[in-house]
N, C-alpha and C positions, 0 to 999 in steps of 0.2 A: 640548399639541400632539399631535395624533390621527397613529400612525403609520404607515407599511402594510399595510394587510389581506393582500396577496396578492403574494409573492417568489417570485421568478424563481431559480433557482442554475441555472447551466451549467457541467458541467463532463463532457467528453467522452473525457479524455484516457486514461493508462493504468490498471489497477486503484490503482494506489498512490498515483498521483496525487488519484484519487476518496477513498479513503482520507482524507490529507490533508488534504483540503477539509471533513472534517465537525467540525472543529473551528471554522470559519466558520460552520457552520451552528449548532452549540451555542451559540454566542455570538448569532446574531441570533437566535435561539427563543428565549434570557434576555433581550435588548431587548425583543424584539413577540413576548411569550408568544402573544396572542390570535391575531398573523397564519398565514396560513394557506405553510406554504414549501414550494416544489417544486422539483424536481431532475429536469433533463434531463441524462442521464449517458449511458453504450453499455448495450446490451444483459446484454453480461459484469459488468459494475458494479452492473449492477443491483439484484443480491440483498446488497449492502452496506449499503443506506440501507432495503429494504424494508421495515425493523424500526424503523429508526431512528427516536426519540421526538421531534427534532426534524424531522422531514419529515411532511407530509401526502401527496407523491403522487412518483410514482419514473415520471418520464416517460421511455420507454426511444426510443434515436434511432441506430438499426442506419446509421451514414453509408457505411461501407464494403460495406455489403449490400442490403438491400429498401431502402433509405432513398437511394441512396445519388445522385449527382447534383443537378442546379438541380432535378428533380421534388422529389427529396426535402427540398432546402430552401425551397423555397416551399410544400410541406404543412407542414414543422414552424415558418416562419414564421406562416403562415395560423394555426393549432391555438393557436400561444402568443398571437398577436394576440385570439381566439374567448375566451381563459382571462383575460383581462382584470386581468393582475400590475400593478402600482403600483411594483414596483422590483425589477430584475433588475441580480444580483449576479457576472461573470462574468470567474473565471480563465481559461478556456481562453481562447487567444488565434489563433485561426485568422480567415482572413480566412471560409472559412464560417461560423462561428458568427458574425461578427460580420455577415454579410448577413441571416441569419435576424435577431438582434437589430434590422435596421432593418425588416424584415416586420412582426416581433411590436409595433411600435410601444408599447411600455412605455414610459411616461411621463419614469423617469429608469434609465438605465443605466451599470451602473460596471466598468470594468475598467483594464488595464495600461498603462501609455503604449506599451511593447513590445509591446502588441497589433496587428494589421494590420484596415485600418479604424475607424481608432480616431474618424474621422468621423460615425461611426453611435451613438457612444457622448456620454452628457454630464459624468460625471465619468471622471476620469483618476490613478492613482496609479502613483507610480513602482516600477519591477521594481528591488528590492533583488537584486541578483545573489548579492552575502556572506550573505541571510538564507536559515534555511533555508525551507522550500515554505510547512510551517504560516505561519508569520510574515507572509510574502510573501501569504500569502490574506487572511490575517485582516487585514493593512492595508488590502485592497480597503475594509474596514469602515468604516477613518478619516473617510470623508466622511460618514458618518452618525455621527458620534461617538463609533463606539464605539472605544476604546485598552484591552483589557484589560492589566490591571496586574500581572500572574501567567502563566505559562505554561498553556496549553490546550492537554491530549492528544488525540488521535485517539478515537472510541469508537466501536466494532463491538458489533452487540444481537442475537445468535442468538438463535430462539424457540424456545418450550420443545419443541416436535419435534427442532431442531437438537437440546438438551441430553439427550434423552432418547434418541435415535439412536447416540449418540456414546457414552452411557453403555453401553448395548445393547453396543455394536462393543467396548468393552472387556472389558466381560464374558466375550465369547464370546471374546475372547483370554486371559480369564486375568489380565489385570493390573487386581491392585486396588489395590496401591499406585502412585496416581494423580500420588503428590507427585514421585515414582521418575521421572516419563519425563521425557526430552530430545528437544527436535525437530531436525530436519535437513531443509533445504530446498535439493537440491542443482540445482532449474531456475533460468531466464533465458530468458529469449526468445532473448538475443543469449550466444554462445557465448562472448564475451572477459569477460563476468560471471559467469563461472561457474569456481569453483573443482574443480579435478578431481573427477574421482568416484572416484578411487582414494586421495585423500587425505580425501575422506569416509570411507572405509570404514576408513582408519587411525584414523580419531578417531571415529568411531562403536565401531569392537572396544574404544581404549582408555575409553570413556565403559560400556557393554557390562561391560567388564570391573568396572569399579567399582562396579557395581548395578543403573546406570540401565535403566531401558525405553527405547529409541533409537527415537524414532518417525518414517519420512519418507515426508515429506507432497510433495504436488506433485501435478499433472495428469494427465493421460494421455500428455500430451507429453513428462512428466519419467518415464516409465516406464523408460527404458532404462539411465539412471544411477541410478532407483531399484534396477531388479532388480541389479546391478555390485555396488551398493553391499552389498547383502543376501548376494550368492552371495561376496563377498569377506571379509568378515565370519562369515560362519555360524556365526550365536551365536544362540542361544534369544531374546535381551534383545533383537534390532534387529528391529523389523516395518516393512515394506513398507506403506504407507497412499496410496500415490499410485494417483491414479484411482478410488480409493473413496470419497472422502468431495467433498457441496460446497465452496462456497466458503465457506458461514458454519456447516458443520459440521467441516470443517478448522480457522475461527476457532475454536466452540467446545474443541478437542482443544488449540490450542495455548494457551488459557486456564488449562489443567488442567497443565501443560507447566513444568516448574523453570526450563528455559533454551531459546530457539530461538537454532541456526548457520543464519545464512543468507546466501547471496548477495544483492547489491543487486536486490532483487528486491520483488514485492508482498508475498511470506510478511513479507520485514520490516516493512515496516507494520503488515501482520496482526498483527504479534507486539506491537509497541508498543499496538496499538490495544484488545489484551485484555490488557494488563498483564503480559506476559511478559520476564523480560530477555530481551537479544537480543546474539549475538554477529555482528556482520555482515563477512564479507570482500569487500572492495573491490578490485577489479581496474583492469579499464579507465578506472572514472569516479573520483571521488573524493568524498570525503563533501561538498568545499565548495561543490559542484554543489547543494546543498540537500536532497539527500532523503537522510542518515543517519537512523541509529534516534536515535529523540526519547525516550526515557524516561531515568529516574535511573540506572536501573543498565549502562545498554547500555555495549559497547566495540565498536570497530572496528577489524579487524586489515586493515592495507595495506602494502607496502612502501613504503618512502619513498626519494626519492634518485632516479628512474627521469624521464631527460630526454621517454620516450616517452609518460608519464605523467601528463595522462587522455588517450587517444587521441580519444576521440568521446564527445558529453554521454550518449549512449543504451548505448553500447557497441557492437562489430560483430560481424560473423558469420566473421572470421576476423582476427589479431593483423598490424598493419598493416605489421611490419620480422621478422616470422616467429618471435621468441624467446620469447614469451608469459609474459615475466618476472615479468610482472606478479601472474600468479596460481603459478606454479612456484615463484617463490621463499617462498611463504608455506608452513611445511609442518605436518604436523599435529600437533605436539609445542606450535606457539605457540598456534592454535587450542585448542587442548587446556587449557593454561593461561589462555587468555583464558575460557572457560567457567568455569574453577575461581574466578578471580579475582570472575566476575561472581556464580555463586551463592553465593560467602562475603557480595560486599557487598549482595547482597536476603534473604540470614539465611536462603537454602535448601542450604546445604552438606550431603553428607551423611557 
C-alpha cells in the first residue's frame, strides 16, 4: 500500500508546544521516509524545525500579525489547498486552523475530538487529558497505525553555525570546562510561572560556589531577572547569556549544559529536547497538565497540598488570592538538592 507523498503538520501553538510536536513528526518520517512533511508553526517556532531532518519546509503563519484575520486565513487556506498534501496531521485545535483545514481541502484530516470544527476534519482521536502532550500528539498517529511501542523524545538540530557561534561565545568568556556549566532559565511569559529571581540567585551563588559555570539564558524580555540574578550573586562563575544568543543557539548552549532549572516554560523543552537533565519548578500549573520535563533523569519541584493549586492551565499575570504560595514556598536549598540528586543519577556529579 502506497503511502503519502505530501503531510500536512499544523501546529501554531506556543514555543513548547511545537517542541512537543516533533516527536510526531520523527515517527511519520520512519513511516513515509520517502514523503515529503511540512509544518505550518508561528513565525517565533519557526527556527525549531528549520533544521530538523524530518521536515522538508517550515511554512511560517504570523496569525497574530501580517497574517492575521479571515484575509489571513483564506491566503494560508488557499497556499495549503495550491501545496496539494495527501494528509494533514493537526494538534492545534482552534476553530481557525480548523477553517483553514476546510480551505486547504487535504484529502484526509486528523485531529482532536476537543478540537473546534471538528466538522472539517475526517478522522478524530480522543484528547487524553492524563497524557502528557508528546503522547497526546503522537496518538493523533493511531489512525494511520502507527502505536509506537517505546517512548519518543523531543529532538532540536542546531547547524553547525549555531555550534560554532556558541563555541566562539565561550571561548571569549573563558570557560572551557564545558562539562562545568549549569543553566537557569528564570522567564515565563506569565508572572505566576515564575520562580523568584532572588531565589535564583541563592541557588545560582550556591551552584557558583561548587564549581559550576551558572549560565542564564532567556530573551530579552527575561533581561531584567537575568541582570537581579547576576548583580545578586556577583561571582566570576554566573554569566548573563539572555538576549544573546537565538533560539537554536541557546538549544545548542544547553546541550553542552550538566543540568538546566527552569520554570514551566519553553527552556524546558529545550532542555529535554537536547538531552539535558532538567530541574523544573512548577508553580501555578502543575505537571499533570501534560507538559513536565520528559526525559530520564528530570525532577520537578512543586508544592503539594495548595487547595489554590493550579490556578489557570497557562498561568497569569498576577496570583489570583494575592499569597503566591505557590512559588514562595519552594526555596532554594530544595532546588539546590534537586539539581544534586539529578546530576548524581545522569553520572554528571562533580
Amino acid at each position: 500500500m502506497t503511502g503519502p507523498k505530501r503531510i500536512l503538520v499544523f501546529q501554531t501553538a506556543f514555543l513548547g508546544d511545537v517542541i512537543l510536536t516533533t516527536p510526531m513528526l520523527q515517527l511519520l518520517k520512519e513511516r513515509y521516509p520517502a514523503a515529503e512533511i511540512d509544518v505550518v508553526t508561528t513565525p517565533a517556532a519557526a527556527p525549531f524545525l528549520l533544521n530538523h531532518p524530518s521536515v522538508s519546509t517550515v511554512i511560517p503563519y504570523d496569525k497574530r500579525g501580517s497574517q492575521k484575520g479571515l484575509r489571513g486565513i483564506a491566503a494560508m487556506g488557499i497556499l495549503l489547498k495550491k501545496r496539494q498534501y495527501d494528509l494533514a496531521v493537526v494538534p492545534h485545535r482552534s476553530f481557525r486552523t480548523a477553517a483553514i483545514m476546510a480551505l486547504s481541502r487535504i484529502p484526509r484530516r486528523i485531529t482532536f475530538t476537543t478540537s473546534s470544527g471538528t466538522l472539517f476534519y475526517h478522522d478524530l482521536v480522543p484528547y487524553d487529558k492524563v497524557q502528557h502532550e508528546v503522547e497526546r500528539n503522537i496518538a493523533l498517529l493511531a489512525p494511520l497505525g502507527i502505536v509506537p511501542q517505546q517512548k519518543v523524545l523531543p529532538e532540536l538540530h542546531p547547524t553547525d553555525v549555531d555550534v560554532r557561534s556558541v563555541s566562539t561565545l565561550l571561548f571569549e568568556r573563558e570557560i572551557l570546562d564545558q562539562h562545568a556549566m549549569i543553566a537557569v532559565a528564570p522567564g515565563s511569559v506569565w508572572f505566576t510561572k515564575r520562580w523568584p529571581a532572588e531565589r535564583f540567585a541563592v541557588l545560582a551563588g550556591k551552584l557558583a560556589a561548587d564549581g559550576f559555570q551558572v549560565m542564564i539564558v532567556g530573551g530579552k524580555e527575561d533581561a531584567a531577572a537575568a541582570a537581579e540574578i547576576r548583580q545578586r550573586t556577583n561571582h566570576k562563575n554566573v554569566h548573563d547569556m539572555s538576549g544573546t544568543l537565538t533560539l537554536m543557539q541557546s538549544a545548542e548552549l544547553l546541550r553542552r549544559c550538566a543540568a538546566l532549572v527552569t520554570n514551566d516554560s519553553a527552556p524546558l523543552h529545550m532542555g529535554v529536547a537536547m538531552r539535558t537533565p532538567v530541574v523544573a519548578v512548577f508553580g501555578a500549573t502543575v505537571p499533570a497538565f501534560g507538559f513536565s520535563p520528559y526525559g530520564p533523569y528530570d525532577r520537578v519541584v512543586e508544592v503539594y497540598g495548595l487547595s489554590c493549586r493550579p490556578c489557570a492551565i497557562h498561568g497569569g499575570k498576577v496570583c489570583p488570592i494575592g499569597t503566591f504560595e505557590c512559588m514562595k514556598k519552594i526555596d532554594a536549598e530544595t532546588v539546590y538538592m534537586a539539581v544534586k540528586e539529578v546530576l548524581t543519577a545522569a553520572g554528571t556529579a562533580t
